[in-house]
C-alpha positions as CSV (number, residue, x, y, z in Angstrom):
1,X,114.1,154.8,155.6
2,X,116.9,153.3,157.3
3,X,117.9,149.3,156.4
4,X,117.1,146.7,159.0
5,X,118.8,143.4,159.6
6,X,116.7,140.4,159.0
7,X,118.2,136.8,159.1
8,X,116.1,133.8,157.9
9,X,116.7,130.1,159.1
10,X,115.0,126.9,158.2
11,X,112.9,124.7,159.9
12,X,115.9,123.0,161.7
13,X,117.0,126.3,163.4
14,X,120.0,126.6,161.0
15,X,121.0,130.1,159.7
16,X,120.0,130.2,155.9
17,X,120.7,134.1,155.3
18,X,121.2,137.2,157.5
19,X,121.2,140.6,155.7
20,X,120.9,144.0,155.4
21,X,117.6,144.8,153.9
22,X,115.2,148.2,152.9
23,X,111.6,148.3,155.2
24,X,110.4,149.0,151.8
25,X,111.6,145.5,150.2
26,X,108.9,143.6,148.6
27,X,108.6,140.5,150.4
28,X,109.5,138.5,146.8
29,X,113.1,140.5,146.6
30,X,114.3,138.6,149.7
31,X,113.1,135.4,148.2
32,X,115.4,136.0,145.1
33,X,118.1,136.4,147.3
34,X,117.0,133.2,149.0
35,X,117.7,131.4,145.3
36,X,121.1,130.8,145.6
37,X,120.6,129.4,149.3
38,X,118.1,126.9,148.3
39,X,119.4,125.8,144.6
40,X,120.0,122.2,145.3
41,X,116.0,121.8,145.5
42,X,114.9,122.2,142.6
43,X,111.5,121.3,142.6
44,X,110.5,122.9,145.9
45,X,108.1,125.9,146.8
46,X,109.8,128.4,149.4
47,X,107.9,130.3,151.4
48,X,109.0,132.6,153.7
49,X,107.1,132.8,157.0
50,X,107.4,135.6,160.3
51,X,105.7,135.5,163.3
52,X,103.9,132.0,162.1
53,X,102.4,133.4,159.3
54,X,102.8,133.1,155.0
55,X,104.4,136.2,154.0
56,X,102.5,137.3,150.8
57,X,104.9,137.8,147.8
58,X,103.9,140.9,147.0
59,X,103.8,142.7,150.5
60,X,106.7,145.1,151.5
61,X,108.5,143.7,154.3
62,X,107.3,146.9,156.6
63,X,104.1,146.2,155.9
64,X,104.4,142.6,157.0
65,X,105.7,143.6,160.4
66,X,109.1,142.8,159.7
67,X,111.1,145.1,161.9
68,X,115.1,145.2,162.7
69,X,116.2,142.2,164.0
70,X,113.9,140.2,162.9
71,X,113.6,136.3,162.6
72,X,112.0,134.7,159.2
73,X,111.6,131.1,158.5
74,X,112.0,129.6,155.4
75,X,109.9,126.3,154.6
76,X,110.9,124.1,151.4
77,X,107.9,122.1,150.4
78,X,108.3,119.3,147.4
79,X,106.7,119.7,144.7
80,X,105.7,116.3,142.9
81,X,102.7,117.2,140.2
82,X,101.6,119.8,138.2
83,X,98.5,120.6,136.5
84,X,98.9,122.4,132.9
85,X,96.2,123.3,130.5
86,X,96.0,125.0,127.1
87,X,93.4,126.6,124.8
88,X,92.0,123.0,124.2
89,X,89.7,122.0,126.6
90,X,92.0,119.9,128.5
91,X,94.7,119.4,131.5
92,X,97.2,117.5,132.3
93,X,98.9,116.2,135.0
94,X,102.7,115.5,134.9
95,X,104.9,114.0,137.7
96,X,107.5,116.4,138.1
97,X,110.4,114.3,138.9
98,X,110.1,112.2,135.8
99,X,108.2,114.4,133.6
100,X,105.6,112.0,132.9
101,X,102.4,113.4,131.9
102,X,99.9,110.7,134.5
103,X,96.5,111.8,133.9
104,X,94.7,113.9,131.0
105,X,91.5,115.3,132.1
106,X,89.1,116.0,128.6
107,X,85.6,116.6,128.0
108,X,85.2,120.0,129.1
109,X,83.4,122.2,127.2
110,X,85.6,125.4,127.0
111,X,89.0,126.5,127.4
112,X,90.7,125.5,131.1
């Protein structure tokens, strides 16, 4: 199939990325090539939305709807915890901006 040009902008309307790309493009190949655009926030989730709607990671772009011409948005959410767990029967949750662990959650009575 031919390539299609798809251009991506944030939430403010500003151009992040405009590109040549394959229908066939999995929806997480344009996101790597949104990793140099968006790597002075670091502890962000990008999603990449069209029409409105969460493009799932693991959809071709075709099969989203994406079509030549095409107009994706790109939302940055912080990201300020997260919750680990091992093969203990525990969790953790850590601040990510100062890589504190805050809360332990214990008791549970198998692996989390």
């Amino acid at each position: 199939r031919a390539s299609m040009r798809v251009s991506v902008s944030n939430l403010a309307g500003n151009e992040v990325l405009d590109l040549d790309v394959g229908p066939s493009w999995k929806v997480r190949d344009l996101a790597l090539r949104l990793r140099s655009q968006a790597a002075d926030a670091r502890h962000v989730r990008k999603r990449l939305l069209f029409g409105g709607k969460e493009l799932s990671s693991h959809q071709s772009l075709e099969r989203a709807g994406v079509i030549d011409g095409a107009q994706l948005t790109l939302v940055l959410t912080p990201i300020s915890r997260v919750l680990t767990a091992t093969a203990v029967p525990s969790a953790q949750l850590w601040e990510v901006e100062s890589s504190k662990c805050i809360r332990r959650f214990r008791g549970h009575k198998g692996v989390v």
